[in-house]
N, C-alpha and C positions, 0 to 999 in steps of 0.2 A: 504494500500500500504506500503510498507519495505521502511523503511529509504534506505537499501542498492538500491532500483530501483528510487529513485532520486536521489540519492547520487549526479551526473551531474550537477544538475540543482539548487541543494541549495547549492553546496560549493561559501564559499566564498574565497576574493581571496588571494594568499598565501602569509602566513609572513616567515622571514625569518629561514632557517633552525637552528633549535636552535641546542644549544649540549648537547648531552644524563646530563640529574642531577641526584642527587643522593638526595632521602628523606628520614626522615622517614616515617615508616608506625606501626601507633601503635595497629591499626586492625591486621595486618597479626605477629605483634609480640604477641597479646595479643591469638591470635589461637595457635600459638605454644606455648605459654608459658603453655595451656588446657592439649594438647597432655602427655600420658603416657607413658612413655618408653618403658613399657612394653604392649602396647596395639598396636596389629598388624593393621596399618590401609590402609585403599581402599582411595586414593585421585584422583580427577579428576581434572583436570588442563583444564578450556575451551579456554585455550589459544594457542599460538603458541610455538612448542618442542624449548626449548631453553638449552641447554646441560649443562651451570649453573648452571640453577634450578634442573638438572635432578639430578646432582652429588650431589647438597643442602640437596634436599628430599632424599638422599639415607641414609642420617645422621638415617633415620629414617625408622625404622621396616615396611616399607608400601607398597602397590603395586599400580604402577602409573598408570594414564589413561592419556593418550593426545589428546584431540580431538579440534584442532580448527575451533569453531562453527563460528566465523567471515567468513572465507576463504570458506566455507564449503557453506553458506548463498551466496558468492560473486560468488561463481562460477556454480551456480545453473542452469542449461540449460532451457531455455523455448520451451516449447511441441510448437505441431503445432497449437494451436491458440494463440502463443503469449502469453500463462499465465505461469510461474513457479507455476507448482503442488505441488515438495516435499517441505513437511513440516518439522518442527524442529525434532517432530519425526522419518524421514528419514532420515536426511542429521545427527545424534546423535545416531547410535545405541549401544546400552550398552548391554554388556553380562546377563542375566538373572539372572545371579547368583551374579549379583555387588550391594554390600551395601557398598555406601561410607562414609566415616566420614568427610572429607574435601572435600568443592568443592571450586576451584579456577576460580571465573568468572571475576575477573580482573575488567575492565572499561565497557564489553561485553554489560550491558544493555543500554548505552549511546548510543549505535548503534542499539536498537529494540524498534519498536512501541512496544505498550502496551499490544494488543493482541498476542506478538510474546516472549515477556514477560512472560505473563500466560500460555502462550504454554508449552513454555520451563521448566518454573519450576512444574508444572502441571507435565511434564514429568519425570524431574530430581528427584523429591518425590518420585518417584515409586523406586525408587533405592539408596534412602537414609537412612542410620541407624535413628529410632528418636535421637534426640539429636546430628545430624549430624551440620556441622559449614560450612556456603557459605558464603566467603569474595568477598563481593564487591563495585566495588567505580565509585563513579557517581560526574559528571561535575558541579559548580554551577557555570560557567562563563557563558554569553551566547552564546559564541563560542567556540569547540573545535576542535581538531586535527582530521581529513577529516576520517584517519583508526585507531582503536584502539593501542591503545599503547602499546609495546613490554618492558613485566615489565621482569628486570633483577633481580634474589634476590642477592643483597651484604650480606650481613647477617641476620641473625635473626630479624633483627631489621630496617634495610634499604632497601629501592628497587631501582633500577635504573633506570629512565626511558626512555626509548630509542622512539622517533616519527619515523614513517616510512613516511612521508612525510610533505612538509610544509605545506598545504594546509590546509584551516579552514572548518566547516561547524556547524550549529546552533546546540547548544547544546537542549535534550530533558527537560533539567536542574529538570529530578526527586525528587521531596519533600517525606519526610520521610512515608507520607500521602499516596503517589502515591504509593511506593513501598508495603506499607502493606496492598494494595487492589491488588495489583499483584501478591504478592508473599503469596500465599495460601496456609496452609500447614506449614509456614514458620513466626515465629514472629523476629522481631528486638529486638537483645542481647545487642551490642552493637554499637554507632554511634562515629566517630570522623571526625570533623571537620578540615581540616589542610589549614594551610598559604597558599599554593598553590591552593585552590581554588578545591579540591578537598572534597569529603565526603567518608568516609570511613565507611562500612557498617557489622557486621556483625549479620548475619541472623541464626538459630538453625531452626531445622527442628523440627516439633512437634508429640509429644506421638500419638494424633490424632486430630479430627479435632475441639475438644473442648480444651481439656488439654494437657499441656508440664510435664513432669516431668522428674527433672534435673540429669545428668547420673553422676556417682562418676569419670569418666573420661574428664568431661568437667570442674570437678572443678575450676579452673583458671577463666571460664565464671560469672562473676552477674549478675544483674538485670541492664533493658536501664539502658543506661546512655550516655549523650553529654560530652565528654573529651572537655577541653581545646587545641588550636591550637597545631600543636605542630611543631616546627623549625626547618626545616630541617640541617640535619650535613653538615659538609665541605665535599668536593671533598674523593672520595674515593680513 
């Protein structure tokens, strides 16, 4: 069953409306920092069109994709016996011809059982460069925010995150362990841990389904590694 078809029944109850903060994010600084100027890239953004981000990423030689799988997942119609049919497959269709080098899946797995999970990136591989980079971040409180969160980019280096409602509901709280039995395909680059209770993830897409071998365009990427916390800035 879809976290999004109880969604109802396990929120908890709501705290107060916070005001959008502003953090770092040394994942999504440490992707850019990969990126070559001169390397034209395919990003997919599985978030929701935020017109910021859109002018941010323009900084850069790439051709965007915006699909918000959250929304996409929520507004799903049930057939006439009561079951929603379409799959991640359906409700995600990518052009055939799309090798992306970035994918931006934001907070997104916070919000999918585990099979829906493997779904996804299952499918997102079929259309990934090897050595492609999927940033993403997952909750270690045991409660979080009811709908994913609306990440604003400030800069290169900060995001800002915007709640679309107060409401809580139980976080899936992902171990690093969980992730690299789900995300197949897909090895863990790098992890950062941040003050806010968040985990920052980023994921590389593999050569095949034994060996990775490292592209001269993702330079900037190492080997895992757990960064220390890292403080978020003042007010933007």
């Amino acid at each position: 069953m879809s976290w999004l078809s109880v969604l109802r029944k396990r929120e908890a109850p709501s705290a107060p409306q916070a005001a959008p903060e502003v953090h770092r994010s040394l994942a999504f600084a440490e992707m850019l920092d990969g990126v070559r100027p001169d390397h034209k890239l395919q990003v997919l953004d599985l978030g929701p069109a935020v017109g910021g981000n859109v002018e941010f990423l323009r900084r850069f030689d790439c051709k965007l994709f915006i699909e918000d799988l959250y929304a996409a997942l929520a507004g799903r119609s049930a057939g006439e016996d009561g079951v929603r049919h379409q799959g991640i497959e359906d409700l995600l269709p990518l052009p055939e011809t799309a090798r992306f080098d970035l994918v931006l899946a934001w907070d997104l797995f916070n919000y999918l059982e585990r099979e829906e999970v493997r779904r996804l990136v299952r499918h997102l591989a079929r259309f990934c460069r090897p050595g492609a980079v999927l940033l993403a971040m997952v909750s270690i409180h045991k409660q979080m925010p009811a709908q994913p969160i609306r990440f604003r980019i400030v800069d290169d280096r900060s995001l800002l995150y915007e709640l679309r409602t107060p409401h809580l509901r139980p976080a899936p709280r992902y171990a690093s362990s969980d992730l690299s039995e789900m995300l197949e395909g897909f090895h863990v680059d790098r992890s950062f841990l941040l003050r806010h209770g968040i985990q920052e993830y980023l994921f590389i897409r593999e050569e095949d389904e034994e060996t990775w071998v490292a592209k001269p365009e993702w330079s900037g990427m190492g080997e895992g590694a757990e960064a220390a916390a890292a403080a978020p800035p003042g007010p933007a």
